[in-house]
N, CA, C and O atoms as a CHARMM CRD file, in Angstrom:
* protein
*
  256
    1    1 UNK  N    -66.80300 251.96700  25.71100 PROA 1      0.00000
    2    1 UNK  CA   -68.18400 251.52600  25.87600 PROA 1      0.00000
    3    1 UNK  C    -68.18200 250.00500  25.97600 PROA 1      0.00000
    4    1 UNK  O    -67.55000 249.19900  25.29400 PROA 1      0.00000
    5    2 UNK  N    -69.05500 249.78800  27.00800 PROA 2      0.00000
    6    2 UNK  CA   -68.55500 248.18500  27.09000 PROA 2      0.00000
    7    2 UNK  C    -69.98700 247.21600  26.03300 PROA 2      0.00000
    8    2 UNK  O    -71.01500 247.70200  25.56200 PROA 2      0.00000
    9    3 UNK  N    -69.58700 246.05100  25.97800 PROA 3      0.00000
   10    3 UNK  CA   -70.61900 245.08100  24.81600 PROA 3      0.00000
   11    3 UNK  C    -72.25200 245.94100  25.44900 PROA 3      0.00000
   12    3 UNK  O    -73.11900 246.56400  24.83600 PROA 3      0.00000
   13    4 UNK  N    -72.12500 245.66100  26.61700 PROA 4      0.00000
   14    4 UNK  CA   -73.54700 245.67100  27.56900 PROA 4      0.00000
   15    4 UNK  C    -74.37700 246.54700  26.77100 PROA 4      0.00000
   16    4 UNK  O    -75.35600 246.28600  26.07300 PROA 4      0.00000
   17    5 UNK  N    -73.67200 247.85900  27.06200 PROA 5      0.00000
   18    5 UNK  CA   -74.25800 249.49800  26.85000 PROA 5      0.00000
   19    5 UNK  C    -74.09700 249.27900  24.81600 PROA 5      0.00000
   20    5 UNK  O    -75.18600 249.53400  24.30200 PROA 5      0.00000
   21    6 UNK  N    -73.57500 249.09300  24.30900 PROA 6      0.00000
   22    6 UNK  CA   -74.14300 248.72000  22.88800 PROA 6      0.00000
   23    6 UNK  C    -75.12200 247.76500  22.17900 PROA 6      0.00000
   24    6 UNK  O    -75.52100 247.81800  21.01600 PROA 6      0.00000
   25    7 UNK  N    -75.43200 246.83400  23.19800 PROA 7      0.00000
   26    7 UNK  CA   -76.20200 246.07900  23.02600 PROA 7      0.00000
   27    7 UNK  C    -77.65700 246.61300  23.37600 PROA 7      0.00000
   28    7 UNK  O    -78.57500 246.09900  22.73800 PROA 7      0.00000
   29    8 UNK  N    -77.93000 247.45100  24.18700 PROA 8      0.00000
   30    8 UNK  CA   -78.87500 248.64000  24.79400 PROA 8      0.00000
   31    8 UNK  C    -79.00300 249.59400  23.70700 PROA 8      0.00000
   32    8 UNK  O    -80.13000 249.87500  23.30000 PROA 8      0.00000
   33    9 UNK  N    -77.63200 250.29400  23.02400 PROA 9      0.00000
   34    9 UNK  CA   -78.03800 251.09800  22.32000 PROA 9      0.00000
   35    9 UNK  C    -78.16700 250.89600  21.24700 PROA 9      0.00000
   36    9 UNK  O    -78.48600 251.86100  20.55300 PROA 9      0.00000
   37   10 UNK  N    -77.95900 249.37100  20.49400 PROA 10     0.00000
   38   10 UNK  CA   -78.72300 249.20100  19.34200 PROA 10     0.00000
   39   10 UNK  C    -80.44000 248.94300  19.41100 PROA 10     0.00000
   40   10 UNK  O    -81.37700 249.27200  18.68400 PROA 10     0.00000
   41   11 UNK  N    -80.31100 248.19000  20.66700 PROA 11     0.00000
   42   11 UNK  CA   -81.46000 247.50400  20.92400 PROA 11     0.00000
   43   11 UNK  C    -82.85000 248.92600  20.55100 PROA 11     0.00000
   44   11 UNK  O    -83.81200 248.99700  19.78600 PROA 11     0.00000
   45   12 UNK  N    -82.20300 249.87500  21.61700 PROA 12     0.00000
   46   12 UNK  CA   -83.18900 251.04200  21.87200 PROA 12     0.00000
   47   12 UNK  C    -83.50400 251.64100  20.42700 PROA 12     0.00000
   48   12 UNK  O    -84.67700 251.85800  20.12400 PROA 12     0.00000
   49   13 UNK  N    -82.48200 251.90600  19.54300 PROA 13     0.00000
   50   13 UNK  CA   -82.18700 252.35700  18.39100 PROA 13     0.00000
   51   13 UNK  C    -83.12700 251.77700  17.51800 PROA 13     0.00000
   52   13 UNK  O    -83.84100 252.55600  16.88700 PROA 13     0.00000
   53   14 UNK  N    -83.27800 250.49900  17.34700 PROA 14     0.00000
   54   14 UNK  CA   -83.91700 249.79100  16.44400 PROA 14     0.00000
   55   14 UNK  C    -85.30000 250.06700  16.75300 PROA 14     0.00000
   56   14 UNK  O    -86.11300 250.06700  15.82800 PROA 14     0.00000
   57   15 UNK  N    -85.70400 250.32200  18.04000 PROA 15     0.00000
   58   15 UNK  CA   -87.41400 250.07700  18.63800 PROA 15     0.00000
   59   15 UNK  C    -87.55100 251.51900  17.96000 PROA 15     0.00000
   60   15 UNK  O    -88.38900 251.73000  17.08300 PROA 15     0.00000
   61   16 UNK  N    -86.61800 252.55200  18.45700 PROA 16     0.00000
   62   16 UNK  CA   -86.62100 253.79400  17.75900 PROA 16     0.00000
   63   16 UNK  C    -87.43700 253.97000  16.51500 PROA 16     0.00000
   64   16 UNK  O    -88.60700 254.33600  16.40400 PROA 16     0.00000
   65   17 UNK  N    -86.58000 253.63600  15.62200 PROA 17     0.00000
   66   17 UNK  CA   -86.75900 253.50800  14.30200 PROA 17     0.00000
   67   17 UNK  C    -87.94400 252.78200  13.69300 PROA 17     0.00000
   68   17 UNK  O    -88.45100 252.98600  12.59000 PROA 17     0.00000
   69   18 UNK  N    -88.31400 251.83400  14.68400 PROA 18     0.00000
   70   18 UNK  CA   -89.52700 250.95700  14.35400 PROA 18     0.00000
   71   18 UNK  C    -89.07000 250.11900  13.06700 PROA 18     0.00000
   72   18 UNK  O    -89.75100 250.19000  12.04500 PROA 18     0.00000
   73   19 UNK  N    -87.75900 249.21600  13.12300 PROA 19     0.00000
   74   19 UNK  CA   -87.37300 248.78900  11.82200 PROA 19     0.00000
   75   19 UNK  C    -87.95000 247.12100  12.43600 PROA 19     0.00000
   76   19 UNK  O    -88.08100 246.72700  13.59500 PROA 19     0.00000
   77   20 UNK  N    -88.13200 246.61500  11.49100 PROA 20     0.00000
   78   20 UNK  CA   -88.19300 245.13900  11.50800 PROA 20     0.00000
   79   20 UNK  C    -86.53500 244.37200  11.02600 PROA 20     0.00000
   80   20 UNK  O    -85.48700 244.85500  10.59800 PROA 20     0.00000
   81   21 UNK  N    -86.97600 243.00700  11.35300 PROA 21     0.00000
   82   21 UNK  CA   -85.77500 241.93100  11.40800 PROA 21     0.00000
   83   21 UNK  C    -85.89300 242.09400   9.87400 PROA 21     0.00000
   84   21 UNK  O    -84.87100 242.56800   9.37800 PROA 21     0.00000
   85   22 UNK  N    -86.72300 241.86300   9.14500 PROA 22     0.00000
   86   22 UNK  CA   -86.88400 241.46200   8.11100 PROA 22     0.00000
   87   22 UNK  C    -86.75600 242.19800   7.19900 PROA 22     0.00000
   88   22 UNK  O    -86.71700 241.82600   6.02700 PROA 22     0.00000
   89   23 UNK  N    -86.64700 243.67100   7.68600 PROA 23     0.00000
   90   23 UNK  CA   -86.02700 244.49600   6.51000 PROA 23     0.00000
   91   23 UNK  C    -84.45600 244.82900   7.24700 PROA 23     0.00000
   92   23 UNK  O    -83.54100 245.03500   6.45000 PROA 23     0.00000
   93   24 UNK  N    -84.20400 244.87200   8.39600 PROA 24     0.00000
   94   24 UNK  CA   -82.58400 244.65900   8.48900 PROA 24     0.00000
   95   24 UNK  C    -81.79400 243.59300   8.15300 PROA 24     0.00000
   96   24 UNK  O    -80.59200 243.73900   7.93200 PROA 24     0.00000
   97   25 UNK  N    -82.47500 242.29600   8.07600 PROA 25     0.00000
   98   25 UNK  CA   -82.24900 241.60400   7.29900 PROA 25     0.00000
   99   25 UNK  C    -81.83600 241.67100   5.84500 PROA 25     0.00000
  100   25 UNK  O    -80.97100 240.83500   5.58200 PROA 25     0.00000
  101   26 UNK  N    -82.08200 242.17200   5.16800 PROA 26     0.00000
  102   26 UNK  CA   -82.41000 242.71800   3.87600 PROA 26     0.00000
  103   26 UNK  C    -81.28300 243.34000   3.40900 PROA 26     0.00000
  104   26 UNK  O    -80.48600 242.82400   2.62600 PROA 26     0.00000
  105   27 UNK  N    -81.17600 244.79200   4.02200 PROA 27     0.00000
  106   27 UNK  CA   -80.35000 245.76100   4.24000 PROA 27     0.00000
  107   27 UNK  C    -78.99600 245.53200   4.76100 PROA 27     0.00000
  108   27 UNK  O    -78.08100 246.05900   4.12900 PROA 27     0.00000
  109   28 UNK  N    -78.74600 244.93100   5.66700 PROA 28     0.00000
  110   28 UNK  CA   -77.29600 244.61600   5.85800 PROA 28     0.00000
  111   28 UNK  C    -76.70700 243.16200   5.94900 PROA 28     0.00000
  112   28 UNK  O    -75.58400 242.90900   6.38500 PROA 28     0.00000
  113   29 UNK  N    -77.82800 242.02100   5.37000 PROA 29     0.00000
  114   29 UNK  CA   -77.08900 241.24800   5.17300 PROA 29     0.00000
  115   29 UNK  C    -76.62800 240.06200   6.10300 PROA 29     0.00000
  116   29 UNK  O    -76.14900 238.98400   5.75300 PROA 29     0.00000
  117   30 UNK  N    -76.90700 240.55700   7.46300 PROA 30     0.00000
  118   30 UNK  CA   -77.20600 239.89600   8.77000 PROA 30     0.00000
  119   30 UNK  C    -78.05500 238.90100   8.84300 PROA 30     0.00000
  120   30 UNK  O    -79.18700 239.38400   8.83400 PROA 30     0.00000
  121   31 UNK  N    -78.09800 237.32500   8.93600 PROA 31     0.00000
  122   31 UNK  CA   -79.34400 236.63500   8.69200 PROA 31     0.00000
  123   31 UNK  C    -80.25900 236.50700  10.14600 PROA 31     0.00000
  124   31 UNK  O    -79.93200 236.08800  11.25700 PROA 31     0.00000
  125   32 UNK  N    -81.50700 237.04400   9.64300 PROA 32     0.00000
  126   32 UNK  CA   -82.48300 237.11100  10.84000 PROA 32     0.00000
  127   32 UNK  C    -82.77600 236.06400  11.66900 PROA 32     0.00000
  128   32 UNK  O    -83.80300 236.04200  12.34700 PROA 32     0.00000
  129   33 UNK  N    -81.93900 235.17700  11.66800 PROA 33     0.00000
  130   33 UNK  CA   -82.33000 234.45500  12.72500 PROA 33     0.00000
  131   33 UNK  C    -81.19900 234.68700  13.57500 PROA 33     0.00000
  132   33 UNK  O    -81.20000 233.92900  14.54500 PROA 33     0.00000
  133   34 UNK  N    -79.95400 235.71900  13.51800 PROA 34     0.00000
  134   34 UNK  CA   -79.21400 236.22800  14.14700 PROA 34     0.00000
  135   34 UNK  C    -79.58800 237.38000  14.91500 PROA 34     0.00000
  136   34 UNK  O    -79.33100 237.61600  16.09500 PROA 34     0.00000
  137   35 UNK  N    -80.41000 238.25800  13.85000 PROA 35     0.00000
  138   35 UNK  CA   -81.11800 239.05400  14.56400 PROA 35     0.00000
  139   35 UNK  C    -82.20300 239.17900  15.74200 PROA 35     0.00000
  140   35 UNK  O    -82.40300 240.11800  16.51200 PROA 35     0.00000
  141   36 UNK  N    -82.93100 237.75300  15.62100 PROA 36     0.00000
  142   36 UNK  CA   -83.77100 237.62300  16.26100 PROA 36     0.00000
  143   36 UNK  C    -83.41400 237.02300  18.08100 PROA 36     0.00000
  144   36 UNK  O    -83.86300 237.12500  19.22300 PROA 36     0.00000
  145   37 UNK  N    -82.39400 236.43300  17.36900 PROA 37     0.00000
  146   37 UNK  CA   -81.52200 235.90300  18.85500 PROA 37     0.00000
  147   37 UNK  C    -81.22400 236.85000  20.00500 PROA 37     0.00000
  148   37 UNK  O    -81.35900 236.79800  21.22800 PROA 37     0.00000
  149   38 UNK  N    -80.56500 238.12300  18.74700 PROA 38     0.00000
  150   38 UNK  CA   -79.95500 238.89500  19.80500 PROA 38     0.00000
  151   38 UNK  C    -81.21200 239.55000  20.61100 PROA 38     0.00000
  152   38 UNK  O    -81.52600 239.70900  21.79100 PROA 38     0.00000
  153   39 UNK  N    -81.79300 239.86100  19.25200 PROA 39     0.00000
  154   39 UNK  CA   -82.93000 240.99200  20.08500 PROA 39     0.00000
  155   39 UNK  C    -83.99800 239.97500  21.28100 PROA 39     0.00000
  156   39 UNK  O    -84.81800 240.48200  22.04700 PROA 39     0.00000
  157   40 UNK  N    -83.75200 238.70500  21.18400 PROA 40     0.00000
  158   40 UNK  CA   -84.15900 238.09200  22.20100 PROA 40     0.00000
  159   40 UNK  C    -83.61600 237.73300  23.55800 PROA 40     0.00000
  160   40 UNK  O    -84.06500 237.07700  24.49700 PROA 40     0.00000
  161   41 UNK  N    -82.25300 238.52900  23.29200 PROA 41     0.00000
  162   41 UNK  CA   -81.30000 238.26800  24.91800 PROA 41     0.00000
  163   41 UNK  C    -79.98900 237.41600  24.30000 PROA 41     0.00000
  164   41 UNK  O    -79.34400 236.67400  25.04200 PROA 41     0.00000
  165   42 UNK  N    -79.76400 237.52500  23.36900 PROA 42     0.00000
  166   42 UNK  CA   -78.43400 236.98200  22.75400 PROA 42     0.00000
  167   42 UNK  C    -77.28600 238.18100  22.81900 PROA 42     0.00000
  168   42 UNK  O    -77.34000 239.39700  22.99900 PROA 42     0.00000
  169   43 UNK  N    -76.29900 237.29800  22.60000 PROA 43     0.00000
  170   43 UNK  CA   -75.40500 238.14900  21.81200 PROA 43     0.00000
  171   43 UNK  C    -75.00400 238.25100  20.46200 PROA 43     0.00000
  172   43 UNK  O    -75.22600 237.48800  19.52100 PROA 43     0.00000
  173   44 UNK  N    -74.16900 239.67300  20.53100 PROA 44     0.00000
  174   44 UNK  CA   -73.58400 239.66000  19.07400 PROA 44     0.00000
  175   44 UNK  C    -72.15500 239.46300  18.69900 PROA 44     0.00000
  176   44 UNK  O    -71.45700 239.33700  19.70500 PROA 44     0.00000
  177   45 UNK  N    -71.57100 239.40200  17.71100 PROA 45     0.00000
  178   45 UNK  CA   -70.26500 239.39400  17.96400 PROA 45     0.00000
  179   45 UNK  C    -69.86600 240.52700  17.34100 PROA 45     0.00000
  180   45 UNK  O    -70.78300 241.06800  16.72200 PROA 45     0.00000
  181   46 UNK  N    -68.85400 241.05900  17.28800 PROA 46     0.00000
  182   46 UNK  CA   -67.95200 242.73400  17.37400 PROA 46     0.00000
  183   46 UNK  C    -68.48700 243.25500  15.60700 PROA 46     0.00000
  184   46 UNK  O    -68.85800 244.37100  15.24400 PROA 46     0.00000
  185   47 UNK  N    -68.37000 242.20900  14.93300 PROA 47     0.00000
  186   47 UNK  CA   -68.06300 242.38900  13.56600 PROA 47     0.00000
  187   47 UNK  C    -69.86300 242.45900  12.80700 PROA 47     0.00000
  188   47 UNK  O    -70.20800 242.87200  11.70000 PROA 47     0.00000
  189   48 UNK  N    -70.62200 241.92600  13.84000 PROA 48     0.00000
  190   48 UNK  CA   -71.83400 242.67600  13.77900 PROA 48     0.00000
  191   48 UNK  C    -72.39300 243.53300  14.36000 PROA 48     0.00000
  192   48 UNK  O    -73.11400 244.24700  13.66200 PROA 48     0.00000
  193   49 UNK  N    -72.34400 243.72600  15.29400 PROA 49     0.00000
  194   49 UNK  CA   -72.74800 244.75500  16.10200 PROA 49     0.00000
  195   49 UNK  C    -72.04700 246.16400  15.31000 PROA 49     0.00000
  196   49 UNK  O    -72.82200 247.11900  15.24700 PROA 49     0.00000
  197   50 UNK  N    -70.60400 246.38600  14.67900 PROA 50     0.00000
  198   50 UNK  CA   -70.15800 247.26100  13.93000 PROA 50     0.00000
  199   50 UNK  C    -70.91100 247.48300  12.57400 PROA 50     0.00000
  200   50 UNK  O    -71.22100 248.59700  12.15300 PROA 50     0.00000
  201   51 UNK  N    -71.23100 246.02700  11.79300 PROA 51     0.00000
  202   51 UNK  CA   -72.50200 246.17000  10.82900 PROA 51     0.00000
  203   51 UNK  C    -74.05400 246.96600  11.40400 PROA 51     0.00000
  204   51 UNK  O    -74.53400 247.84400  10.68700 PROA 51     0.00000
  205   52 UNK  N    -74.46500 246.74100  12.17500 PROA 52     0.00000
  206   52 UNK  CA   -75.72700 247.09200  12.70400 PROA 52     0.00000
  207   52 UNK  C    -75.47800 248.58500  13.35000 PROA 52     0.00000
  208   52 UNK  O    -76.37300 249.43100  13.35700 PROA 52     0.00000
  209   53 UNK  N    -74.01500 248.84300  13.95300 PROA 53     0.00000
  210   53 UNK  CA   -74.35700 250.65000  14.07100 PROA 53     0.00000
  211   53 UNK  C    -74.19100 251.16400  13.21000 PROA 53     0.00000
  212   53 UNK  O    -75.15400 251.90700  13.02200 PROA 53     0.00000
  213   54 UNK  N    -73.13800 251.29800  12.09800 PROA 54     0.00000
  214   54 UNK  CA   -73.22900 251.43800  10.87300 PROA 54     0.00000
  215   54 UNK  C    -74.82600 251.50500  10.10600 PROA 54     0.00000
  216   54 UNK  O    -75.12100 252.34600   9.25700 PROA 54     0.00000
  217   55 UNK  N    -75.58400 250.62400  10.52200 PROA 55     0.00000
  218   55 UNK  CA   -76.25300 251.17100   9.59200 PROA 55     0.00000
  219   55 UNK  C    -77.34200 251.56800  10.00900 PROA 55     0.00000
  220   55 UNK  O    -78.37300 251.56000   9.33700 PROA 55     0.00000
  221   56 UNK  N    -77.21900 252.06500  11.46500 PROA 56     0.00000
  222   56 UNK  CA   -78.70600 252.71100  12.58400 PROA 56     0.00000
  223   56 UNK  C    -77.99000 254.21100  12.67300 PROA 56     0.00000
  224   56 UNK  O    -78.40200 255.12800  13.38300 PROA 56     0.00000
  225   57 UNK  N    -76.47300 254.28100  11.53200 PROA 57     0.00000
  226   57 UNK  CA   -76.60200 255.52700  11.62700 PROA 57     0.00000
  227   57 UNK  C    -75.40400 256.23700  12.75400 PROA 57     0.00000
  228   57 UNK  O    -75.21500 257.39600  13.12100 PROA 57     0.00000
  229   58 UNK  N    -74.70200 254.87400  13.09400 PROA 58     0.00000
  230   58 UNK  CA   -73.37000 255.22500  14.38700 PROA 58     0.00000
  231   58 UNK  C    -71.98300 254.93800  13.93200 PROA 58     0.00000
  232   58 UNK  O    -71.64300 253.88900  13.38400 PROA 58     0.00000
  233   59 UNK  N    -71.28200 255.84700  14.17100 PROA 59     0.00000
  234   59 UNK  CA   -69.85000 255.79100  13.94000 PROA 59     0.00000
  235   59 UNK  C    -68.90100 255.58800  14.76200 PROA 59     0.00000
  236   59 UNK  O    -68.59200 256.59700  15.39600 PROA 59     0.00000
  237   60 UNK  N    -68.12500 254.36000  15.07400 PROA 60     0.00000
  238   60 UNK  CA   -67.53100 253.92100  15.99300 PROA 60     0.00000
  239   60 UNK  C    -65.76200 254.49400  15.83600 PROA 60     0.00000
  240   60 UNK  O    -65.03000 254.06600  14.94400 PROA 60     0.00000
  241   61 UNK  N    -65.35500 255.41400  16.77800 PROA 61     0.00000
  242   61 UNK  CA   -64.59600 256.22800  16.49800 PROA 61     0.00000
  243   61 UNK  C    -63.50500 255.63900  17.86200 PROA 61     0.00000
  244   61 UNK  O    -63.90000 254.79300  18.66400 PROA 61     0.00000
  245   62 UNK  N    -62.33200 256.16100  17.91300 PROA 62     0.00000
  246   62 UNK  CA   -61.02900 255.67000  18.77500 PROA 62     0.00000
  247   62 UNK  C    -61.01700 257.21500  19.90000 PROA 62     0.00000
  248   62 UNK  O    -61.08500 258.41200  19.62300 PROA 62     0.00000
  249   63 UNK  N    -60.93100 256.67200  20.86700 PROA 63     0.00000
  250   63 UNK  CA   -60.95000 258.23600  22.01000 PROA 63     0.00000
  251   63 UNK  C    -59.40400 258.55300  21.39400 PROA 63     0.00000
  252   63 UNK  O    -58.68500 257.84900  20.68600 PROA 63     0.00000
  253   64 UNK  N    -59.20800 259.79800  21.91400 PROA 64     0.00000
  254   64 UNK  CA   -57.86000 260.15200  21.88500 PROA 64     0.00000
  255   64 UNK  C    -57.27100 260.55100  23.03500 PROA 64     0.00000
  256   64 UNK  O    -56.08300 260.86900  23.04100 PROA 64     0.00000
């Protein structure tokens, strides 16, 4: 899966859920003005984006 298509499927995920910055903030620890970047057309880097599916509920697994 490339950055693009995870960046989509957190994005979608979060509107999903109807969560705010400010309680993912909270919850994983991520500071919202990181959050706010991305969800504004930023990026993330690997080691968050793995924090943030983790905790929308996604398990990032190795093909075989």
């Amino acid at each position: 899966m490339t950055a693009t298509k995870i960046n989509k499927l957190i994005t979608k995920e979060i509107k999903k859920q109807k969560l705010t910055q400010y309680r993912m903030a909270k919850d994983t620890g991520i500071p919202q003005p990181c959050l706010s970047r991305f969800l504004n057309g930023g990026s993330l880097k690997m080691e968050t984006a793995g924090l943030l599916l983790d905790y929308l509920g996604y398990e990032i697994t190795a093909k075989k």
